[in-house]
Structures are given as C-alpha cells and as structure tokens.
N, C-alpha and C positions, 0 to 999 in steps of 0.2 A: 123633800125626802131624797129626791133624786142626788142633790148637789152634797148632802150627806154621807150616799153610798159612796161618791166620789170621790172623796176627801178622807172616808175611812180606806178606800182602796190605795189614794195616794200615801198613805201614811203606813200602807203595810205593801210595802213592795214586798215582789216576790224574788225573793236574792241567794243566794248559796256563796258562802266564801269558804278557803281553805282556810285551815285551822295547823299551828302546828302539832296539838295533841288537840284529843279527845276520850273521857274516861279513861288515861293510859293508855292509848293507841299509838302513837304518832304517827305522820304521815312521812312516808317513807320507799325510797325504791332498794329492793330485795332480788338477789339472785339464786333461784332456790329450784330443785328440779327439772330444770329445762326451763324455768319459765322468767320471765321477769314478770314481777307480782310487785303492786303499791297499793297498802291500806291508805286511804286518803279523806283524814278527816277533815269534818267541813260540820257548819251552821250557819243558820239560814233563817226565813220566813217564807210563811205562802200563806195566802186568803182562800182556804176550800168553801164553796156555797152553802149557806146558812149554818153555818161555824163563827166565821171570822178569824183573825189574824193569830196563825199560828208559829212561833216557836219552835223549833226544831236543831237539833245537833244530830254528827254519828259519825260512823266509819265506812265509807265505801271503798270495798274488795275491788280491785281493779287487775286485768292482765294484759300488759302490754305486750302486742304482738310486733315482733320485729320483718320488718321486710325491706328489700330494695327496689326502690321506685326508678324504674329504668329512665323513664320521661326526665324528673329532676336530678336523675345520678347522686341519688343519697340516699342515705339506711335510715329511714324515717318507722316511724314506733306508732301504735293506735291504744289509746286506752280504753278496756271496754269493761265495766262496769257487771261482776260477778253475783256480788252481794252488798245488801244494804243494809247494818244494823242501826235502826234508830235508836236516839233517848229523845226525850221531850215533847213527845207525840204523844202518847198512849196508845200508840199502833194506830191512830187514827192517818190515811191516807198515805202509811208506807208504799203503796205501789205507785202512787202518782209523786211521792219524792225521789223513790229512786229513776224513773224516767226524768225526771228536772237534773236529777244529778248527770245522768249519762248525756242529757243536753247539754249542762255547762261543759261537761269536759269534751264535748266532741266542737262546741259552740269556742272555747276560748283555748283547750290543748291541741287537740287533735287540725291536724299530724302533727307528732310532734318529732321534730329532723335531729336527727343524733353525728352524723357524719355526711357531707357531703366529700363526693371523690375527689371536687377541685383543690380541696386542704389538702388528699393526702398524696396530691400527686406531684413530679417534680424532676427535676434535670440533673443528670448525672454529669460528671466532666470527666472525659476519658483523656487516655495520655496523648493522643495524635493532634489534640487540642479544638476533638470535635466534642459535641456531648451528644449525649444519650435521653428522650424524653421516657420517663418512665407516667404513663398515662394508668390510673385506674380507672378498669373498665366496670369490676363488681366487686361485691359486698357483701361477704353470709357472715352471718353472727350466729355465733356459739353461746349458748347460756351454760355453764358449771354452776355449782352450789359456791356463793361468795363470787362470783366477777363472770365477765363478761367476754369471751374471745372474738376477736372481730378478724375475719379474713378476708384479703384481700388481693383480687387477681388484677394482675398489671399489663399492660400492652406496651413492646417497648418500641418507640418511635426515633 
C-alpha cells in the first residue's frame, strides 16, 4: 500500500505552468492607474489529502511593485499575487492553490530586474578631446495608463 501511495504521488506532481490564455484571459503586463497589473494564467496539479490528484486551471491577478534596489543599481519589479480565479476545482482548495501560485512566482519570477543603471550609463566625448562619464545613480518609474515613464538621475564624472 505504501509503494502505491508513492507511485500515485509520483504521477501527480504538483506543478503550475503559465498559460498563454485562459477562459479568454491572457496573460499579460498592463499599465493602468499607477500600477503595473498582469493577469497570469496558468494550470497545473496538486494531490490535496484524501482527494487525490487534482486538475486545475485560472487567472492570477498580479501587482507588480516597482522599486530600485540600491545594492544591485537596478529597477527590479515584485509580483504579488491579488486574486485567484479558479476553473477546474470546484472551489475545492482555492486557498492552498492560490498560495502555490504566489510560490511559483516568487520561487521562479521574482525579482524580476527591468533596468540595470550599467546599460543606461555611458561616455560623452567633449570637444577638448576629454570626455564626460555620465554615471546613473537612480531610478523612479512612473506608471500612466498605456506605458511606463522611467527616470533617470545621472552623476556626471
């Protein structure tokens, strides 16, 4: 019986993968009131205790918070998991899938690095035939509705 359980566990890993739709969702990043938002469909399995091997699809609400990490000098992004709409459950154990979700994406996205300042930095050539290092120091990102403004303050060396 034992090597049973085994064998049914091996057979039902417990997985989440991105999807690029779901029920007409797609998974997608949106620039929408201040925020960066990505519905992110995904399906998957999981073996909840005296059930067995379940089935699952859906849409996870997601808000990417933008920040710059002084340490790595880059505007690195966090996905953090809003809401979970399942299908293929029957509502059975929607709270332990949406935790697996916000696992995978902290487990396989997160952080996830959008600009590092060594790309955006760079040597100006002046006319006395010295040049100029224009070094960025920071990073604030601006969300509008439709795009992203990213600014950038420089130090000039």
């Amino acid at each position: 019986k034992q090597s049973a359980n085994k064998e049914q566990t091996n057979q039902c890993r417990e997985t989440i993968k991105l999807q690029r739709e779901i029920d007409g969702t797609k998974t997608a990043v949106r620039f929408r009131n201040g925020q960066v938002t990505a519905p992110l469909a995904f399906s998957g399995n999981y073996n909840p205790p005296l059930i067995g091997c379940v089935e699952f699809s859906g849409v996870a609400e997601t808000v990417i918070n933008l920040e710059f990490d002084e340490n790595k000098q880059a505007l690195i992004g966090r996905a953090r998991v809003t809401n979970v709409n399942m299908s293929g459950t029957g509502g059975i154990g929607s709270g332990v899938l949406a935790r697996m979700v916000q696992n995978s994406i902290d487990k396989k996205v997160n952080p996830i690095q959008i600009l590092a300042t060594d790309k955006i930095s760079f040597v100006v050539p002046i006319q006395n035939g010295g040049n100029v290092r224009m070094k960025a120091v920071n990073v604030r990102p601006e969300v509008q509705n439709g795009f992203l403004n990213v600014i950038i303050s420089y130090q000039f060396q």
